[in-house]
N, C-alpha and C positions, 0 to 999 in steps of 0.2 A: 054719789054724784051721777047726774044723770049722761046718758051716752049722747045727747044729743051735744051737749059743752064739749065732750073731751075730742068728738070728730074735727069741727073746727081748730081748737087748738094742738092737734096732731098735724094738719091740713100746712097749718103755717110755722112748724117748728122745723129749721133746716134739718134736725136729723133722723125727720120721720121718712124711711125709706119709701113710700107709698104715695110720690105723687104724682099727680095725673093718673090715680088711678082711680074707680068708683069701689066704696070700702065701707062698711059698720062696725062702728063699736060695738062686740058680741058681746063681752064680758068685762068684769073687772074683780080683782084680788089685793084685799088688803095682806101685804105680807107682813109688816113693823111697823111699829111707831116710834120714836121720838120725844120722850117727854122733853118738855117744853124749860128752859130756864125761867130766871125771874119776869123777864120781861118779854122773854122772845117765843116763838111761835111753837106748834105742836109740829110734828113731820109726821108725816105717813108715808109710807114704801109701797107707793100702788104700781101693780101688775094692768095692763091695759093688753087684751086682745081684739087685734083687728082679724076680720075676714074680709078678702076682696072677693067682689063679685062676680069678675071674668073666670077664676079658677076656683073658687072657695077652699084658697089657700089660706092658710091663720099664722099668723107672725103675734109675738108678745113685745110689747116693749114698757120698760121702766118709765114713771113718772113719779119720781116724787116730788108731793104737796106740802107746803108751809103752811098753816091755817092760820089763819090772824081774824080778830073779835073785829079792828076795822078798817079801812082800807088804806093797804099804804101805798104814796103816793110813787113810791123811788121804786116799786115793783110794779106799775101799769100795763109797762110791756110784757110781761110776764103770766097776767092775772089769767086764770083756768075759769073760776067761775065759783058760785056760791056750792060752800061742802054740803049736801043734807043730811047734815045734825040739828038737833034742837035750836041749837044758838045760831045756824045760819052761816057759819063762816066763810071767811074769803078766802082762795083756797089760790096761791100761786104754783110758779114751778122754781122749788125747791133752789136749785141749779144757780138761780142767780142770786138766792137772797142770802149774803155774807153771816146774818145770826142762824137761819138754819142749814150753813154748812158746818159752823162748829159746832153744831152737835153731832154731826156726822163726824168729825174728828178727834171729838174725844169719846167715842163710840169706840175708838180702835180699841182693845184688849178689855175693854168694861161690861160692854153689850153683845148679847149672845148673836154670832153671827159675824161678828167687827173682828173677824182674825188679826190678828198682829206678830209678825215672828220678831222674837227676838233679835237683838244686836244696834237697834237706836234707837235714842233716846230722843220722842219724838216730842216737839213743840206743840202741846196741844192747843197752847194760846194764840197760836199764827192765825192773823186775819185770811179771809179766803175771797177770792176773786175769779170771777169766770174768766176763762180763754174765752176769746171771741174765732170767732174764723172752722170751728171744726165742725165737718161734715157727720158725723156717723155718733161722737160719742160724744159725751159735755165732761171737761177737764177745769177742775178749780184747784188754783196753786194757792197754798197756805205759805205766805210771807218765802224765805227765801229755804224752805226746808223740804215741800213735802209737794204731791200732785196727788191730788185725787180724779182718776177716772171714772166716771158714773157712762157703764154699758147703755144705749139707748135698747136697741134690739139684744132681747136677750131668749135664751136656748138653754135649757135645761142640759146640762151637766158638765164638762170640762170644757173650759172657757183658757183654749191654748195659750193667750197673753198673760193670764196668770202664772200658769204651767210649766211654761218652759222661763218666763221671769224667777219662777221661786226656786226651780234647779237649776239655771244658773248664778241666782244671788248665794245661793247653799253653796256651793262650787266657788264661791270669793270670784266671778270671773267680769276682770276691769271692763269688758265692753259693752255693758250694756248701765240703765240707770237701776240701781237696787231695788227691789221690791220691800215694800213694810210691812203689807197686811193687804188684805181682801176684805169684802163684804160675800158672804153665800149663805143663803134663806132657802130651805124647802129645794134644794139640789140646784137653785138657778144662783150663779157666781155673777152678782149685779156691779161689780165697780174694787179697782185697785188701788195701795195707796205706795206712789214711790215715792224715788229722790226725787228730789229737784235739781237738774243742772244748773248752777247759778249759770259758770259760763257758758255755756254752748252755744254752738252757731250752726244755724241747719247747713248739712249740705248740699244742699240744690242750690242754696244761695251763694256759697263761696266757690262751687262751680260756676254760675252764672257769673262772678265778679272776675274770676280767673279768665274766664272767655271775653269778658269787655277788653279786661285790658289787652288781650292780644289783639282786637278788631282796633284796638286803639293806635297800636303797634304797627305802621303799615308796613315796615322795613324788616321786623325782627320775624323770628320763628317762635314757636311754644318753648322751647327750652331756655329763650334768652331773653323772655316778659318775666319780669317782677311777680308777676302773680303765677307763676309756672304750677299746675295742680300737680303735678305727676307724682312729686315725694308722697302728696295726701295720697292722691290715687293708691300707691304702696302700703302706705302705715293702713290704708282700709282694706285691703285684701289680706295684710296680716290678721287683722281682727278680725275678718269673715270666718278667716282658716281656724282661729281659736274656737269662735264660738260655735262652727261647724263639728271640730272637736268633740268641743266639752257634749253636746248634744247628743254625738253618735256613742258616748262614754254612758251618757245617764238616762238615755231614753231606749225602745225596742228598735232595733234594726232588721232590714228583713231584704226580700231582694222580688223586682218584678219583671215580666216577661218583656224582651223588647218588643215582641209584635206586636202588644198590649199597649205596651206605651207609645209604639208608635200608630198604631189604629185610632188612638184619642187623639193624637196630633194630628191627624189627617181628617176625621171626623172634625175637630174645633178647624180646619180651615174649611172645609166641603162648606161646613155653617156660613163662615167669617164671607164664602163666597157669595152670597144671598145678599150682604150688605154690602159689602166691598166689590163689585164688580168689578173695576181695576187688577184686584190680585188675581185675577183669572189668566193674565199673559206671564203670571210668576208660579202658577197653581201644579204643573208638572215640577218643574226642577225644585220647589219644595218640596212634593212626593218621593223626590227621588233623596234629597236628606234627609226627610221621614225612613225611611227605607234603609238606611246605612244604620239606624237604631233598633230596625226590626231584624236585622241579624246578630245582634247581639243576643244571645242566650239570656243569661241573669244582669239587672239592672240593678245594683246596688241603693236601699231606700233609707231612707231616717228622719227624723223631726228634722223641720229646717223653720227656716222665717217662713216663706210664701207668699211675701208680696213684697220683695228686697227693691227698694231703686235710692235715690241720693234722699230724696224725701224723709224715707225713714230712718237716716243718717244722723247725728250729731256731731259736731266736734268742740271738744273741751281742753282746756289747759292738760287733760291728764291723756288727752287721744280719742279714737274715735270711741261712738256710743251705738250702738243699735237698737232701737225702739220699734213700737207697734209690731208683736208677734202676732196677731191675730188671725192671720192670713191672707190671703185677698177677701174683698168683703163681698163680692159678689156669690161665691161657692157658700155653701151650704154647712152649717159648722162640723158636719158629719165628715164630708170631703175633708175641709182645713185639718181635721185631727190626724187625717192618712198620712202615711211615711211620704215621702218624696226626693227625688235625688239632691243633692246640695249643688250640683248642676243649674238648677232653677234658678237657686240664688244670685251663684254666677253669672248666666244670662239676663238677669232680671237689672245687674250694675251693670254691664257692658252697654244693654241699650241705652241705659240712662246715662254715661257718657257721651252716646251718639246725639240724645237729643238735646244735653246741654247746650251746643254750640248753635244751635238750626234754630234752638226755642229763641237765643238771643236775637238771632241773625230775624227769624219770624217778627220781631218786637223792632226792629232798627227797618224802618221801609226807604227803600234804596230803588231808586230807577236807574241811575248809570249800570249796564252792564260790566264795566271795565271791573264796578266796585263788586257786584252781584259776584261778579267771577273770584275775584279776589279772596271775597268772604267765605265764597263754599272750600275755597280751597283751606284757607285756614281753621274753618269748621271742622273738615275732616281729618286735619293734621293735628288738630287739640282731641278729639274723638277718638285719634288712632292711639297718639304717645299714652291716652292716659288709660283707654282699655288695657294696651301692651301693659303698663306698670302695673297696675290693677292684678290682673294675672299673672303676673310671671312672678307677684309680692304672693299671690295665693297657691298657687302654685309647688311653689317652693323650688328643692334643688330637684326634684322629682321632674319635673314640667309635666306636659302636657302627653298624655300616651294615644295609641290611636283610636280606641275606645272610646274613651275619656272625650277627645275632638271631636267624635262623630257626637256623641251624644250632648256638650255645650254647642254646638253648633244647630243641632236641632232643635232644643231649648230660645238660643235666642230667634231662629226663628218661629218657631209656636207662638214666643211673645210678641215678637214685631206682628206676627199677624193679628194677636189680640191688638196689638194698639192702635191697629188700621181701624179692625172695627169701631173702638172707644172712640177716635178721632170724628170715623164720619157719622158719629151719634153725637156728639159734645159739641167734638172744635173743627169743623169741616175744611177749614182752612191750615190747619196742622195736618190734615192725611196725609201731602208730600212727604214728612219728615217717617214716618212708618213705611212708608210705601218702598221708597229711594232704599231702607233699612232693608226689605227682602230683596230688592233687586239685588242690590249689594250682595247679601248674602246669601243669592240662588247664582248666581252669575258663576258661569263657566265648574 
């Protein structure tokens, strides 16, 4: 296929990391194929290398092609362009067309490369349908059993959401969705295959429903609203602690310098200050909680999530779920595989408590000040209750040591100031809600 097709359609596919940027398709690699059933199409496992031009950086990403003899009409939006083979094919992207993802599913344990572990008895017949909505990776659910993840960008060798999925499915451990099987070709780990939560309900959203109702509420407090989070808030900081656990049990643990860790902290705001001019009236008294980390001798490290917030939350009939190990998607997958304190995690839910309540209050536009007032106030009293549960459920009978304090405290601010920057590059209109987070938490 020629490079000129596949830049275009890279160009308009939402989870091509690369836009607004000037870029060539250098290369291309067939990894697999896919023979075809009676009626349904060939697949091909193509490897696509871009280089951009500003750094002549090179990123790989997956595209697999369904080839069809003629054109179908219920894949248009999808079409890549003519394959050059003899016959000319029509060559879609894979992802969306329901007969070449089961063959990707009964790939599991048959086809060299379709790892499959033991212990379910997987529906190979389940019809499959694209999620719509995700940024980075394409997810097709087969009927009410299974998810298949297909990697967009992918990175030759240990692909941490496999990883840390397959030891703790090995580990029997309730909080997370089971891993079934992977796909890995030639050292790159292209797509995974889990459960399916039939029920689940993200958590961003039943925090978000939990906060209406108290803005609904003008009389009552967070503990005397019907939608009160705090008990979830609890049952999720127990799971955190579990699968914090099993983690530091099954993976290398190691310990790093505080002046180390805090030099990066202070480094990522010096940067954040370039964007954020704002946090320049908060840029000392963060240094100086920087600072309470860089006395710390040894920093205790280990596999963690790396990009914890309600987001990557579920919740099911059977309790909370943890999903997308991957780690934050900006870092480099070399970075995401490094130990990190379980700290991170921590601050990474705390904020996202904080900005539950502000994202609503952002979404409800109110001029009376009387109400404006009313609302922050109740903002921050659903923010406070449910971080407090949150931790003191993670925690444990242990609590919080002085150590311990200094270093989630610097954590959630390192994060609040990422999310200043994210804000005034996204959502310019949400930087108060980041900004207000470091005041808060440099003050006095």
């Amino acid at each position: 296929m020629t490079t000129s097709l596949l830049a275009p359609f890279l160009e308009r596919s939402r989870w091509f990391g690369g836009k607004g940027r000037a870029f060539a398709v250098t290369g291309t690699r067939e990894l697999d194929r896919l023979a075809p059933g009676p009626t349904g199409p060939e697949v091909v496992l193509l490897l696509v290398e871009v280089t951009y031009d500003d750094t002549g950086e090179h990123e790989l990403y997956q595209v697999p092609l369904a080839l069809y003899d003629e054109p179908q009409e219920r894949l248009d939006h999808a079409e890549v362009g003519r394959w050059p083979d003899e016959a000319g094919r029509l060559a879609y992207d894979a992802a969306h067309d329901r007969t070449a993802m089961s063959l990707f599913l009964r790939a599991f344990g048959e086809h060299p490369g379709f790892v499959r572990l033991p212990g379910h008895d997987l529906d190979v017949d389940a019809v499959g349908s694209l999620f719509s909505g995700e940024q980075s990776n394409s997810s097709v659910l087969f009927g009410e059993d299974s998810v298949l993840k297909l990697f967009r960008r992918v990175t030759p060798g240990e692909n941490p959401d496999i990883t840390t999925h397959r030891v703790l499915t090995e580990a029997g451990s309730p909080h997370i969705a089971q891993l079934y099987g992977w796909i890995e070709i030639d050292e790159l780990q292209l797509g995974m295959l889990q459960q399916f939560l039939r029920t689940a309900s993200d958590g961003w959203d039943l925090a978000l429903a939990s906060v209406r109702d108290l803005f609904a509420e003008a009389d009552l407090h967070a503990e005397e609203v019907g939608g009160d989070f705090a008990s979830e808030a609890a049952r999720l900081g127990t799971a955190l602690g579990d699968v914090h656990a099993q983690l530091r049990a099954s993976f290398p643990t190691s310990t790093v310098a505080g002046d180390e860790l805090a030099a990066a902290m202070s480094d990522r705001l010096a940067a954040a200050l370039d964007v954020v001019p704002a946090l320049t009236a908060y840029a000392d008294a963060a240094r100086a909680v920087f600072a309470g980390v860089a006395r710390l001798e040894e920093v205790p490290v280990q596999r963690i999530h790396g990009d914890l917030h309600l987001g990557q939350t579920l919740r099911t009939v059977l309790g909370w779920k943890l999903v997308d190990f991957e780690g934050e998607p900006a870092k480099p997958l070399t970075e995401r595989l490094l130990p990190d304190s379980p700290w991170r995690d921590v601050a990474g839910m705390l904020r996202s408590f904080d900005y539950a309540p502000h994202a609503v209050a952002e979404s409800m536009p109110e001029e009376d000040p009387d109400v404006l007032h009313q609302r922050g106030v109740r903002a921050d009293e659903w923010a406070r209750r449910n971080r407090k549960a949150f931790l003191a459920s993670y925690c444990g009978e242990g609590g919080l040591g002085d150590a311990d304090r200094a270093l989630l405290t610097a954590y959630v601010v390192d994060k609040a100031v990422y999310e200043c920057v994210y804000e005034a590059r996204n959502r310019p209109t949400w930087l108060p809600i980041p900004l207000a987070g470091v005041a808060r938490l440099t003050a006095g």
